[in-house]
C-alpha positions in Angstrom: 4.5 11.5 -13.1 4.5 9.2 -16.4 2.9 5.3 -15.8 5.1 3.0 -15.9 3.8 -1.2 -16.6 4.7 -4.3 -17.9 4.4 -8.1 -17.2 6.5 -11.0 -15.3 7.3 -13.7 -16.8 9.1 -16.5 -14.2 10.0 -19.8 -15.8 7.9 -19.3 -19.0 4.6 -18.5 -16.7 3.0 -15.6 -15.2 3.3 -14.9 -12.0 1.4 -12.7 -9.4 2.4 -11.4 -5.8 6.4 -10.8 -7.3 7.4 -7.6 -6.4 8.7 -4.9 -8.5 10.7 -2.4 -7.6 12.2 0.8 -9.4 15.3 2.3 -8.4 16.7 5.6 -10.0 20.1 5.3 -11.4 23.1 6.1 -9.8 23.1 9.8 -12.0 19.3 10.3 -10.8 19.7 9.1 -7.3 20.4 12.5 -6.3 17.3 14.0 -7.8 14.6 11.3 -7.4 14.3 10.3 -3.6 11.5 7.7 -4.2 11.3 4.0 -5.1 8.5 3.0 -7.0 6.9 0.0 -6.9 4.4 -2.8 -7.6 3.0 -6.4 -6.8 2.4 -8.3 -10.1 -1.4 -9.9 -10.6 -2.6 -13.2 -11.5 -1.2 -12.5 -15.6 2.0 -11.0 -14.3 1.0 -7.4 -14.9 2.3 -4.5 -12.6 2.0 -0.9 -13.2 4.2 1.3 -11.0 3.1 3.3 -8.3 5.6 6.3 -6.2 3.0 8.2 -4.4 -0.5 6.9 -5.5 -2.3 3.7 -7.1 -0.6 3.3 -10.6 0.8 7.0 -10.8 3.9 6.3 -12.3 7.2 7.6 -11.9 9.4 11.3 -12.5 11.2 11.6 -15.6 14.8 9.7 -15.1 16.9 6.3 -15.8 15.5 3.3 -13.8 16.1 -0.2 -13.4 14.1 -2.6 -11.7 14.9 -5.2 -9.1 12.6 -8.6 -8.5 11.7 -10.5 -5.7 8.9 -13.1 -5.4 7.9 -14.2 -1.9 4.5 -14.1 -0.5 2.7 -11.7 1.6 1.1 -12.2 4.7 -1.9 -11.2 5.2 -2.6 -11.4 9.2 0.3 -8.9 9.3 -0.3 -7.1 6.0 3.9 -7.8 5.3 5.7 -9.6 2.2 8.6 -11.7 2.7 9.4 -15.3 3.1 11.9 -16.9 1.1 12.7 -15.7 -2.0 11.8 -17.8 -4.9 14.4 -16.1 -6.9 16.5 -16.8 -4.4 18.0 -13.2 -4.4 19.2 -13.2 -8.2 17.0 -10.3 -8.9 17.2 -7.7 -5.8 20.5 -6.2 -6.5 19.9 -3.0 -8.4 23.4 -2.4 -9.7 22.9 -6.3 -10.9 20.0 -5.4 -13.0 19.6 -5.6 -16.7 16.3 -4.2 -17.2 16.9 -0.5 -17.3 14.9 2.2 -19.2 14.2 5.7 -19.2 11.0 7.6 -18.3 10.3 11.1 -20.4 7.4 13.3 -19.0 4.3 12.5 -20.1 5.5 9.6 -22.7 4.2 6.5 -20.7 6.7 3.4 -20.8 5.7 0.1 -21.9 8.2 -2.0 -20.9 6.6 -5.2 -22.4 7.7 -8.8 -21.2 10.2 -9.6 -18.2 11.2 -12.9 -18.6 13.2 -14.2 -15.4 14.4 -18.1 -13.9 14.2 -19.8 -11.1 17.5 -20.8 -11.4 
């Protein structure tokens, strides 16, 4: 597993509790059977996890897909209305893609998206 971070950027500002996830590429969907993922912190920051806290991911082409609701925490689920409103969840929509080489950790740097 390599780590695998970077930071959210919605409408100029940081954002926490948007969801990141990581979805192999159609060549490595064959290969990779997991989707990693993360929840962004108050300074946008999100480091993926597969298996364990902040692990990373397998070597492989990913893109990511976005989704910012809220998470409830009586029933410990995230959802609501996205504030994307959906432009962000499709993975063959993406355009942040990048590739992950064993044991060369990937920076992917800022991920600036709208709210419209």
């Amino acid at each position: 597993m390599t780590p695998v971070k970077g930071v959210v950027i919605i409408d100029g500002q940081p954002r926490d509790m948007v969801a990141v996830r990581c979805h192999p590429t159609a060549e490595n969907a064959k290969t990779i059977a997991s989707i990693g993922q993360a929840f962004t912190n108050k300074k946008g920051e999100f480091t993926i996890s597969s298996i364990s806290t902040g692990d990373g991911l397998p070597a492989g082409e990913y893109v990511l897909t976005f989704e910012w609701g809220q998470m409830n925490y009586l029933t410990n689920q995230y959802g609501g209305p996205d504030k994307l409103n959906g432009r962000y969840k499709d993975p063959k929509q993406s355009k942040v893609k990048f590739t992950v080489v064993e044991n060369k950790p990937v920076d992917l740097g800022r991920i600036e998206l709208t709210t419209n």
